[in-house]
N, C-alpha and C positions, 0 to 999 in steps of 0.2 A: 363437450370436452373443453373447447374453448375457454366456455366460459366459467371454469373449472380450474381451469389453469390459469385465467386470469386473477379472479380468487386467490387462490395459493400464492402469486406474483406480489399481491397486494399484500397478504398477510405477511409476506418473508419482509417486504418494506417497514412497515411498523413493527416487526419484530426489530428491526436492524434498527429503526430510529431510538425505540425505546432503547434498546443498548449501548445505543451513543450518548443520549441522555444520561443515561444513570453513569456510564464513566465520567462524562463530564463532571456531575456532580460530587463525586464520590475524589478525583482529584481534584475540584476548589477546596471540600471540607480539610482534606489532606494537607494542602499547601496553606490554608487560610490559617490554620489551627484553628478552626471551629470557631471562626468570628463569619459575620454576616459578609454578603458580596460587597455591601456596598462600604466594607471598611476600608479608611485609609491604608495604605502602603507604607513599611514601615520606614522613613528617613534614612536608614541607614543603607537602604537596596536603592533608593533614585540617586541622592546627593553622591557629589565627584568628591575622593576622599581631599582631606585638607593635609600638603604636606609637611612633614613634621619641620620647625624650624631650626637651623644649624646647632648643637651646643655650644653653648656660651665656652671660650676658652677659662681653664685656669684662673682664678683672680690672684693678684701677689699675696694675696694672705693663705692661700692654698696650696701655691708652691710653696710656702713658707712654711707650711703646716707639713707635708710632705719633704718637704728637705731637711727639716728637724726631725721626725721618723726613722728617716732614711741613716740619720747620723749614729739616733740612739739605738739601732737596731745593731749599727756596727758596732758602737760601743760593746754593746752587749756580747757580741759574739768574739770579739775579739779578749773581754775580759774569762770568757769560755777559754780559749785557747791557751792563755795564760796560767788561767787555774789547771787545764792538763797538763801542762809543763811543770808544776808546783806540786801537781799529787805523782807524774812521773819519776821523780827523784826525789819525795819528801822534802823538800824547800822550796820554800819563795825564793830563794837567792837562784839570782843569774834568770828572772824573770822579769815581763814588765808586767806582773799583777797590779804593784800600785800606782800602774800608770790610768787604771780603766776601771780600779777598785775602790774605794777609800770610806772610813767610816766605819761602821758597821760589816759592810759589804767583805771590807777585807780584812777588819777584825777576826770574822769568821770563815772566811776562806785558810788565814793563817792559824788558826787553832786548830783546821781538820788536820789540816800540813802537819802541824806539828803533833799531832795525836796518833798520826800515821808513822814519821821518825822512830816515835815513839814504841811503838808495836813492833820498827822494822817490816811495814808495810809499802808500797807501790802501787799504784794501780797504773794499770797498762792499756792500750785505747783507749778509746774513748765516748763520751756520749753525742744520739742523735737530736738537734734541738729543731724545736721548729716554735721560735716567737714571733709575737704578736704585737705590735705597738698598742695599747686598747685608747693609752687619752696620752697629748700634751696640754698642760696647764701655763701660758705665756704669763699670767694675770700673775701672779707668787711673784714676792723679791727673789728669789730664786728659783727658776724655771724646772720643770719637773716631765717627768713621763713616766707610766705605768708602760709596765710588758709583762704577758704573760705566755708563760712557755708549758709545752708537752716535751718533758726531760725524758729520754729514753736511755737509761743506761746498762740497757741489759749485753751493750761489748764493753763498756768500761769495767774491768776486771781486779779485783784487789790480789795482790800476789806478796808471797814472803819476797824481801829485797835479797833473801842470802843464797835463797835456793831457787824463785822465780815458779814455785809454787803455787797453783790458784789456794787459795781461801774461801773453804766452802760457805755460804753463807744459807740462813733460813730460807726455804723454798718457799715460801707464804709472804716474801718482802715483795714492797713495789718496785717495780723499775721500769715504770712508765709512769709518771707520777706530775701532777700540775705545779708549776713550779711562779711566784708571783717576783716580779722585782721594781725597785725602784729606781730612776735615775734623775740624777738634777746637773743642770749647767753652771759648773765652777769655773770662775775665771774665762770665761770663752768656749770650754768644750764639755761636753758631757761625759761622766763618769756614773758608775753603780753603785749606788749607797745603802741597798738594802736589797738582799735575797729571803726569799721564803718560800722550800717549799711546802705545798699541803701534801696531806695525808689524804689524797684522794688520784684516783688515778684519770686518764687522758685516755 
């Protein structure tokens, strides 16, 4: 019986070593991905990481860059506000559209004006913009910036001026629609010398 039991004692050992074994091996293939034992460690598990170095501040041609932006973006929105005061009432007059407009820009701001008078139209609110500065151009004898805007005008409202009327318009128009513009620096400050929008929506 003893030595029965001893037997049994024995076998339960090498079952139990074999099963150590084969775990072992079974998580090196796991962790290793299937490369041999005696592969290197991969650099990036030993090495202490390297800390990143401070960013470099601003240089003055990047404020520079950024505070020009920053001008023509007001420009911009501020020649918005003007033009809702000019389609408000049908006139430019008692506006400062062509303080922010000039050229082109407000050639045709004042034609919608007066195309609107003209009908006895208004339009009442206003639209939501959200531009974009995309480039300034320093290098040009006259310095320049592109913007591009998502014109949303679906609360700016066209209304009769006599009765306050909405004006139904085509269900199938845009009014959310990409809008491009141009500005350049006259005399010291920026103004908008050209709108256009596309025929494509935002």
């Amino acid at each position: 019986m003893k030595d029965r039991a001893h037997c049994t004692a024995a076998r339960l050992r090498e079952i139990a070593a074999a099963s150590i074994a084969l775990c072992a091996a079974m998580a090196l293939t796991a962790c290793g991905g299937g490369e041999g034992a005696d592969s290197p460690v991969s650099a990036s598990s030993t090495s202490p990481r390297t800390p990143k170095a401070p960013s470099a501040p601003p240089s003055e041609s990047e404020n520079s860059q950024a505070a020009q932006k920053g001008a023509i973006l007001q420009t911009y929105n501020r020649f918005w506000e003007e033009k809702v005061k000019a389609y408000a009432k049908a006139s430019v007059q008692g506006t400062d559209l062509k303080k922010y407009a000039v050229a082109e820009a407000f050639t045709t701001a004042e034609t919608e004006v007066q195309a609107l008078k003209a009908k006895g139209l208004i339009a009442t609110g206003k639209p939501d913009l959200a531009p974009e500065v995309t480039s300034v151009d320093n290098n040009r004898k006259v310095p320049q910036g592109t913007i591009s805007d998502c014109t949303d005008v679906s609360d700016w409202t066209l209304v009769r001026q006599s009765s306050g009327a909405a004006v139904t318009l085509p269900e199938d128009r845009l009014t959310k629609y990409v809008t491009k513009a141009v500005a350049e620096k006259w005399y010291g400050r920026w103004v908008i010398v050209k709108m256009t929008p596309e025929d494509r929506s935002c």
